[in-house]
N, C-alpha and C positions, 0 to 999 in steps of 0.2 A: 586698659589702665596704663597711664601715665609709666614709665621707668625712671628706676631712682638716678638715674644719672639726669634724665630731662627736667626730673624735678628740682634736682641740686642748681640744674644751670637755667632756672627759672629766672633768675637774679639777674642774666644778662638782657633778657624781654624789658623785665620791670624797671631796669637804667633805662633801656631804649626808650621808654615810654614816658618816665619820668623827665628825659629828656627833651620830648617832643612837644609836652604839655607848658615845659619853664619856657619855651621857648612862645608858645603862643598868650603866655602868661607875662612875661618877660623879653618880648621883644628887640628892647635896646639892648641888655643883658645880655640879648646872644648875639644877635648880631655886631655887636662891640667885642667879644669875649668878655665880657664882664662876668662869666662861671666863676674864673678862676679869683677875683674878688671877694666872695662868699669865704674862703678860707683863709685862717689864720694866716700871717704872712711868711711865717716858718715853712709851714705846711705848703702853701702856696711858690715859695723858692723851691723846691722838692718837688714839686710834682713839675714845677717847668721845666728843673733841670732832665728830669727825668723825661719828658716828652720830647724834647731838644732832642737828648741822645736816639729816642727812639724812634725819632722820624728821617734822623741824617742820613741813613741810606737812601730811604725814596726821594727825600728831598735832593739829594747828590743826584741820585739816577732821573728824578726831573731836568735838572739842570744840563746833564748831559744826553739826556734826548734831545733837548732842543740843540744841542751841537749836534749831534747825529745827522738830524733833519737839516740843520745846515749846510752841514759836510754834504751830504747827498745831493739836494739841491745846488752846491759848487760842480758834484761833479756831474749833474745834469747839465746844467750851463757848460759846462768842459765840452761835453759830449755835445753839442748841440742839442737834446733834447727838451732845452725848455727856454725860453726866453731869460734871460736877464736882466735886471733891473738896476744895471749902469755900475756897481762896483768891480767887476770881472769874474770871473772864474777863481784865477786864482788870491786873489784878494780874499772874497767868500770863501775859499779853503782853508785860510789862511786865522781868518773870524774863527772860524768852526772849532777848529784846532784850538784856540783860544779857551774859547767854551769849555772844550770838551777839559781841557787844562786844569780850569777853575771849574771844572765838576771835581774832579780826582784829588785836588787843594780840599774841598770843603769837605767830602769825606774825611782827610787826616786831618787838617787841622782844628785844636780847641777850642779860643780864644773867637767868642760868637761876634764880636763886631766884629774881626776878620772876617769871618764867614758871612756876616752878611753884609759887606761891604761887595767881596768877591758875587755873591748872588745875586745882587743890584747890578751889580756891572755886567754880568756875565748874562742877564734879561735883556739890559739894554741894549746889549751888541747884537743878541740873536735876535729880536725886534726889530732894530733898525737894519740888519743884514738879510733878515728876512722876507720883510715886510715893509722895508720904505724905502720907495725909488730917488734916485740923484733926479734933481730938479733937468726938464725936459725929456725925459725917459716916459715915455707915453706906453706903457703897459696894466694889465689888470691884476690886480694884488691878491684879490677876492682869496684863492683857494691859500697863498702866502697867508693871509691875513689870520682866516682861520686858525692852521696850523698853528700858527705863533700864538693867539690866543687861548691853544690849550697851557701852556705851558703857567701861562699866570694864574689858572682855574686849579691844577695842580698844586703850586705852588701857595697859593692861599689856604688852600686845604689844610697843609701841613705848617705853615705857621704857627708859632704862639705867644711869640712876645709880640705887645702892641706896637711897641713901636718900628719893626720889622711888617706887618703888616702892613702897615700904613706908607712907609717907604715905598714898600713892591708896587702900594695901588698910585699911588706919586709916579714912580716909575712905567708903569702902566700907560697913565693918562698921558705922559708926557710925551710917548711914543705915538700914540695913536694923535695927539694933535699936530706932534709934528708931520704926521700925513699929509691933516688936512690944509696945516700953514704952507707945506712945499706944493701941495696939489690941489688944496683945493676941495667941495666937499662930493663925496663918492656922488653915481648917478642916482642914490635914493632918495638924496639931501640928507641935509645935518644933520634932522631930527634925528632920522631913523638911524642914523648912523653910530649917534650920542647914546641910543636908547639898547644899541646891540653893545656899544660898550659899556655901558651902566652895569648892563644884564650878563655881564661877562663878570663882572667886579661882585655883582651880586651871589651869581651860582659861587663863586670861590668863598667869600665870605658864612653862605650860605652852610657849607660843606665844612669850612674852620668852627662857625660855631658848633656846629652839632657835636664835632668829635671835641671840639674842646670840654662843652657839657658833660658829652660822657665819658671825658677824662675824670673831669670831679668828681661823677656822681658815682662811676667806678673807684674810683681813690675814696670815696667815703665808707663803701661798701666793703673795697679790702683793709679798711684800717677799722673798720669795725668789727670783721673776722678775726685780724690781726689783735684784739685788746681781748674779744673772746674767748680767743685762746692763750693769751700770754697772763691773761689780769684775772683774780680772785675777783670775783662777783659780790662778794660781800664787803669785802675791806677795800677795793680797790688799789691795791699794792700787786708786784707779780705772785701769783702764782708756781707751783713747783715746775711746772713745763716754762715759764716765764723766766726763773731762776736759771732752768738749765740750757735754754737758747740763749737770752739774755746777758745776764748777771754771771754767770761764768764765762763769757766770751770776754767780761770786761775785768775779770779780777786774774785770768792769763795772760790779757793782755799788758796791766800795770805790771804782774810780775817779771816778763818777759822785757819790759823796762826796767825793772831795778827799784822798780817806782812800792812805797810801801804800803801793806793791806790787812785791814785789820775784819774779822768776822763777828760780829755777835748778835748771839742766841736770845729771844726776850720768850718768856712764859709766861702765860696769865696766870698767878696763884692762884690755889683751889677752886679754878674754874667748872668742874663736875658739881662744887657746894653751890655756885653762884647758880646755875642751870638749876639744879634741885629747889633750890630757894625762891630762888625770883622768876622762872621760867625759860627755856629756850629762847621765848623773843629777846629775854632780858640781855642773855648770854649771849647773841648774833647780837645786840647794842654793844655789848662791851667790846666785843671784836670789833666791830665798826670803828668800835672810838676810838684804838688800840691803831688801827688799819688808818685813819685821817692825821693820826699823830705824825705815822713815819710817812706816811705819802706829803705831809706837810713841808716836811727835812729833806726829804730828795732831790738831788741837783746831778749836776755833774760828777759826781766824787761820792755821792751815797747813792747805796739803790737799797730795795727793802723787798719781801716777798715773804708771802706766809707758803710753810711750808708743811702746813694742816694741824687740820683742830686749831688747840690755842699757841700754837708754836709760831714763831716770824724769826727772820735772821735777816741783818741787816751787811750788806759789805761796804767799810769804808773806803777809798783809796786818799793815797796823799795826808793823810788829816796824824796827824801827832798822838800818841798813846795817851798822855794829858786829854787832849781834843774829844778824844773817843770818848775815854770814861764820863768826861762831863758831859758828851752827846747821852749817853746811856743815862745817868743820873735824869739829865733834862728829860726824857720820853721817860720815864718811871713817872717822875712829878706833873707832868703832863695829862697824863692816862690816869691818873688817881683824881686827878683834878677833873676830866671831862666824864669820869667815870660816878663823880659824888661822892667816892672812896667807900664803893663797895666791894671794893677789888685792890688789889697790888700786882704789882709786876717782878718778875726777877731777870735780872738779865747775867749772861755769859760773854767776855770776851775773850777774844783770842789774835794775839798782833802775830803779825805773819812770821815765819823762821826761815830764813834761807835751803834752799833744796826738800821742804817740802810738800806732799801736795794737796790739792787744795781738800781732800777726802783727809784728809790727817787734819790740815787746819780746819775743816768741820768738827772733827772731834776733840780738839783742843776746847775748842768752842763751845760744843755741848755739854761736857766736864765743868768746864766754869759753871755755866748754868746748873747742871747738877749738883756742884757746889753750896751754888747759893741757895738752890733750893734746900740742902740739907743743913744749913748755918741756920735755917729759920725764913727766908723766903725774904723779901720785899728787900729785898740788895742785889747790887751788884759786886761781882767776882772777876776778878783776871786773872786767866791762866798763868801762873809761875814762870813756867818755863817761857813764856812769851815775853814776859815782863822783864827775865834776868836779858833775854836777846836784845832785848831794845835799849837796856840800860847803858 
């Protein structure tokens, strides 16, 4: 019998697979990178940025293998161990160092056209210092050749912007015709020659689509874990664990600017009558409609989350104590209206007060509400003491 950890990491199979079948389904799609097209284009700047960063070490340690392998090959040629192919010894040391240079560059530095300005270059040199002899240098490249075309197979692999792609394979082909313009075509002729480079261009591409794929299809998989566990299933607004990852990281943060925040509490009045009356389905409707109101108003500057049963609390930042209250008004009038007004709403606010915290302005908040629930219900309340601070 299966163990629950293999069962949990079933999920990494079924991307796999998922993976393999888009790809026979979708051909151009992978082989283009076209995955990452499928995603919204927010979504899609995020997950590039995000694979950029997490490929920059291999990609770096790419980059300076191939100086490696140059360095060594310079000082094979030093040594007389190996023939040379008319730039010197120390010239080729000289290349390598370079490389190795502009591996250690793309590691630190940000700013990706730099980086892949420096990774163009940093191909071409260990290409051409590897693998392409000064015009009358009668030597065999074959085993040069090879080596150097691992580096662009690697290199493909970890790619993700298209246009970076498509450079390296530019830079690729440029290399390998310059061969054949100074030399001539190898002893198998062009074809085959054409066809092992193709098949080079191919296996890297090959390798970039897949892991691209299952970048997305992984990125779908953890942001759908991710909504799971942050988002009410029913109203689609956060959740209590959603509130306390979330929407608390953002109402310390405005405060720790100076920046102003307001909390309020919204109840569905006598929602136990409305259940009793019209049924549970009826009373998950009302929440719903309650739950599409505030998810409606959410931006940058409001979040909203129910924090069980008929209870939601909403944090404002930046927005004016005037602003609030008519925010609060508007979702009362809202939720009566999508509700057919078999229900009312009461809300509680609370505008932030200097030096306290956010477990005191929750209860400021919930007071209000309690308030209005005890004035007769279907109003809103602002806390006193919130209202004399802001005035």
């Amino acid at each position: 019998m299966p163990s629950r950890d293999s069962r949990r990491d079933r999920w990494w199979v079924d991307t796999g697979r998922q993976t393999f079948w888009a790809t026979l389904q979708h051909p151009r799609r992978f082989w283009f990178g076209g995955d990452l097209d499928t995603l919204p284009p927010d979504k899609r700047d995020g997950l590039i940025a995000a694979q950029v960063e997490a490929t920059r070490p291999a990609f770096s340690a790419i980059v300076g293998t191939g100086g490696l392998v140059l360095l060594l090959a310079g000082v094979l040629e030093a040594a007389g161990a190996t023939t040379g192919i008319g730039y010197g010894a120390a010239l080729t040391l000289a290349a390598a160092c370079g490389v190795i240079a502009m591996a250690v560059a793309l590691w630190r530095l940000q700013k990706w056209p730099t980086r892949l300005t420096l990774a163009l270059v940093a191909t071409a040199v260990t290409g051409v210092f590897l693998s392409v002899p000064l015009p009358g240098v009668p030597v065999d490249v074959h085993a040069r050749v090879g080596l150097f075309n691992l580096i662009p197979i690697g290199l493909l692999a970890l790619l993700v912007r298209p246009l970076a792609t498509w450079l390296l394979v530019a830079v690729f082909l440029l290399v390998a015709l310059l061969r054949v313009m100074m030399h001539g075509a190898p002893p198998g002729g062009p074809w085959l020659y054409w066809l092992y480079t193709v098949a080079i261009i191919a296996f890297g591409l090959l390798l970039r689509g897949y892991r691209t794929g299952f970048a997305v299809e992984a990125y779908r998989v953890r942001h759908q874990l991710w909504e799971q566990a942050n988002t009410d299933a029913l109203t689609g607004v956060f959740n209590r664990a959603g509130w306390n990852r979330m929407v608390v990281l953002h109402y310390h943060t405005a405060v720790e600017a100076g920046r102003p925040v307001s909390l309020a509490f919204f109840d569905v009045d006598h929602f136990k009558r409305i259940n009793d009356t019209w049924g549970h389905e009826r009373g998950d409707e009302v929440l719903q409609a309650l739950g599409r109101v505030l998810h409606a108003r959410q931006d940058d500057r409001v979040w909203a989350a129910r924090m069980g049963g008929e209870e939601f609390v909403v944090l404002l930042v930046d927005t004016p104590p005037e602003a609030v209250e008519r925010f609060c008004h508007r979702v009362c009038e809202s939720f009566a209206e999508a509700i057919g007004g078999i229900g009312t709403l009461s809300a509680g606010i609370a505008h932030g007060v200097a030096g306290e915290t956010l477990a005191q302005h929750l209860h400021r908040a919930d007071a209000a509400l309690y308030q209005a629930k005890h004035l007769g219900r279907d109003r809103v309340e602002v806390d006193a003491s919130g209202r004399a601070s802001v005035d």
